[in-house]
C-alpha positions in Angstrom: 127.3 40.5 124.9 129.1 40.2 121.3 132.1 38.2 121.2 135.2 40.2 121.9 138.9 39.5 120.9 139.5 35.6 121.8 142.9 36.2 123.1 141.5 38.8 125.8 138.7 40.3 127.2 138.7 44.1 126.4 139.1 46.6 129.6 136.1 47.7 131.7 136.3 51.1 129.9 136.1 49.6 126.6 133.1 47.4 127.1 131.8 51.1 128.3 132.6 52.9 124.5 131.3 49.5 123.1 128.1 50.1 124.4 127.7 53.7 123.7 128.7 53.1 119.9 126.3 50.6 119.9 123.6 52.9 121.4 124.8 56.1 120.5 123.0 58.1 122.7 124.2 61.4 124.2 122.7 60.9 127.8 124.5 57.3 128.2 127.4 59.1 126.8 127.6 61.9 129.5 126.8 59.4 132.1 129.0 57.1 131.1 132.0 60.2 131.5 130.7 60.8 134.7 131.0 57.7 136.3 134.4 57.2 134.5 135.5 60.8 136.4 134.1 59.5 139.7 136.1 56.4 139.5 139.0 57.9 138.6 139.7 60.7 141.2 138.0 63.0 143.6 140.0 65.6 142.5 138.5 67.8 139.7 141.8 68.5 138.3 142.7 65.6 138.1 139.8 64.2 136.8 139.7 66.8 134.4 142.9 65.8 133.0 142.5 61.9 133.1 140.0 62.6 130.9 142.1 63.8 128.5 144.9 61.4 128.4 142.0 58.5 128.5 142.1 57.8 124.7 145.8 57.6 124.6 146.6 56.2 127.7 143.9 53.2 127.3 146.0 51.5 124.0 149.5 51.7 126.2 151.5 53.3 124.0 155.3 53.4 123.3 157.1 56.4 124.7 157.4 59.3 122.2 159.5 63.0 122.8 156.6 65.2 120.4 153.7 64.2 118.6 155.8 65.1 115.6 157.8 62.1 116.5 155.1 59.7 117.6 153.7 56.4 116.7 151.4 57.8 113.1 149.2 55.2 114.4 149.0 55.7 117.7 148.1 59.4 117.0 145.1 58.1 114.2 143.8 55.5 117.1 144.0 58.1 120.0 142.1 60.7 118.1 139.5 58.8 116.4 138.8 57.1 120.0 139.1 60.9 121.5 136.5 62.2 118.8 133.8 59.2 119.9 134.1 59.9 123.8 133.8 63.3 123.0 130.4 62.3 121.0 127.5 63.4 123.1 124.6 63.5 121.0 125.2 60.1 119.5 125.6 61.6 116.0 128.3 58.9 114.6 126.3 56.3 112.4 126.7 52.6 112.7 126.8 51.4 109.1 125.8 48.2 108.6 126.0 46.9 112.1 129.5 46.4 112.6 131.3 49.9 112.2 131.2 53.4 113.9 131.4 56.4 110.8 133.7 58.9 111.8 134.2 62.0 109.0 138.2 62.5 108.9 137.6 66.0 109.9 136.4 65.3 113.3 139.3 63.1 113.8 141.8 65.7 113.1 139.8 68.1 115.3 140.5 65.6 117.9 144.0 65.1 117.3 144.3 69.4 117.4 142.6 69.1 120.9 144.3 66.3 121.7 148.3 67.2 121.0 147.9 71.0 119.5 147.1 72.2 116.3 150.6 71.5 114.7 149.9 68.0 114.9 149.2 66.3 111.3 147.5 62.5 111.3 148.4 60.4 108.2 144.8 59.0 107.1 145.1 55.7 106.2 143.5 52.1 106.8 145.2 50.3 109.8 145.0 47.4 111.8 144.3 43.5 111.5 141.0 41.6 111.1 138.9 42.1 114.0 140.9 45.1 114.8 140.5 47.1 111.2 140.1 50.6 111.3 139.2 51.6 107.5 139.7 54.4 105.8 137.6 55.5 103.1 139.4 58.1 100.8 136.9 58.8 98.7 134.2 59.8 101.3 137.1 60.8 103.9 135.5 58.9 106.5 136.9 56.4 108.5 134.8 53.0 109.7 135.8 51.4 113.3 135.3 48.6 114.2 132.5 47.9 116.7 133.1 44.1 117.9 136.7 45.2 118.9 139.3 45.1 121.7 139.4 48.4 123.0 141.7 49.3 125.9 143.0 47.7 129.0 143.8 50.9 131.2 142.3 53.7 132.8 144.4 56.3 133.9 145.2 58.1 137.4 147.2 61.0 138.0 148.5 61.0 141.2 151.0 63.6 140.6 150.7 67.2 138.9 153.9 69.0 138.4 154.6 73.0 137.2 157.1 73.4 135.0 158.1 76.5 133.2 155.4 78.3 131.7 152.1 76.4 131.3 154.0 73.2 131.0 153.0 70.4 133.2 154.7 66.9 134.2 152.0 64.5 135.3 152.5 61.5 137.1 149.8 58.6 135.9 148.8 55.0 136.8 147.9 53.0 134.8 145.0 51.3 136.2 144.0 47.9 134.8 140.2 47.6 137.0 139.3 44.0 135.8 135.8 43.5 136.0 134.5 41.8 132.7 132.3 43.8 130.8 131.7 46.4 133.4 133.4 48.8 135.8 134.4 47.7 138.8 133.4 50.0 141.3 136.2 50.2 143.3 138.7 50.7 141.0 140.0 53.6 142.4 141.0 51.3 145.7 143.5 49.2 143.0 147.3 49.8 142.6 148.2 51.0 138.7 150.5 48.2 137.1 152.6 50.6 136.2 153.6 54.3 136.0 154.4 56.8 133.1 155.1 60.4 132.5 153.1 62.4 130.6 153.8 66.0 129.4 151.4 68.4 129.1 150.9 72.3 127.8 147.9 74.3 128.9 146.7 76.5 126.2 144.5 79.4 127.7 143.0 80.5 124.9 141.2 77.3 124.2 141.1 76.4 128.0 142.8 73.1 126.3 145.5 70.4 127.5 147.7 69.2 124.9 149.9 66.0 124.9 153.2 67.1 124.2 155.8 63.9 125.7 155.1 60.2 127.3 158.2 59.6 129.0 159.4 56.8 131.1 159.5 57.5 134.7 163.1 56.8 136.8 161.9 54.8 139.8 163.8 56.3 142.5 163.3 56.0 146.5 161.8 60.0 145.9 159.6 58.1 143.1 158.4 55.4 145.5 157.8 57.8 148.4 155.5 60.6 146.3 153.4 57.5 145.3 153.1 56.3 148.4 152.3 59.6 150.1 149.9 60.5 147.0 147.9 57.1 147.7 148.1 58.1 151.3 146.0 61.4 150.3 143.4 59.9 147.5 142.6 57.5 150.9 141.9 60.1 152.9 139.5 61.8 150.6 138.0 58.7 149.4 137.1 58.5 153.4 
């Protein structure tokens, strides 16, 4: 397939959104989300909610207390990649056979659905050679890049906690499945490299999750004992 970034391969799920920008076709799309839900977790819930931390989680990003004081690039990458996974009737263009088209106003619809409507993006051109995103500010459209390094993770919550309210603590691993250019299929069976919190507020109106934190986790004996037990469980139901 086309020639990735030289340093690294992108992540299975990467090669996955390659393909689909590429294609753009709505049935690969919702296929492609459906296998990416199987492999993630048997639980709906949770599957449900990886899904929705997938376009942050996948670039590994630096910790952050609100999306008001988050990464302004990390919040343009995230949405743009949350508006094309959402795409399921292939209608983003490939101009000229190396970029996606994607009208700033579906990105910041992303970004709303992604960490609440008081979130505001910064539009802008970012990144480096290979990995360009650019911005057109005339046509408010932004062009990504299709021969591009992706993501390296896909995420699994193995941990949902209430807090007050409709505020949720989730525990996710971050799952790197190796596998070239495709899936592996038993990338549920491999342990996350790492862990992170992420913080997250149900709005019921919208029947919507937003991002509001990404914290680091304290790895305590409790810590090490949930994960253990919570492994212990996806086993069982894998079974």
């Amino acid at each position: 397939m086309a020639k990735l970034n030289r340093q690294r391969l992108a992540a299975p799920v990467g090669a996955v959104i390659l393909i689909l920008a590429l294609i753009g076709a709505g049935f690969l799309c919702v296929s492609a989300w459906n296998a990416i839900g199987n492999l993630l977790s048997n639980n709906s819930k949770k599957t449900e909610l990886e899904k929705v931390l997938l376009p942050v989680l996948m670039f590994d990003p630096a910790p952050f207390d609100s999306a008001e004081t988050a990464d302004p690039t990390m919040l343009l990458q995230s949405s743009i990649w949350a508006a094309v996974l959402s795409d399921t009737s292939g209608k983003y263009n490939v101009e000229l056979g190396e970029s996606l088209s994607i009208p700033e106003t579906d990105v910041d619809a992303a970004a709303a659905r992604l960490f609440g409507p008081n979130v505001t993006l910064t539009h802008k051109t970012f990144g480096e050679l290979e990995q360009n995103y650019y911005y057109n500010e005339s046509t408010h459209t932004y062009f990504v890049p299709i021969y591009t390094e992706i993501g390296y993770y896909i995420p699994r919550v193995v941990e949902i906690e209430k807090k007050e309210g409709d505020l949720y603590s989730l525990t996710v691993g971050y799952v790197d499945p190796h596998g070239g250019i495709l899936v592996s299929l038993d990338a549920h069976e491999k342990e996350p490299d790492k862990y992170m919190i992420y913080d997250v507020q149900y709005n019921r109106e919208k029947d919507l999750y937003y991002i509001t934190a990404l914290r680091d986790i304290e790895r305590t004996a409790d810590f090490f004992s949930s994960i253990a037990s919570a492994s212990s469980a996806a086993s069982s139901m894998a079974s």
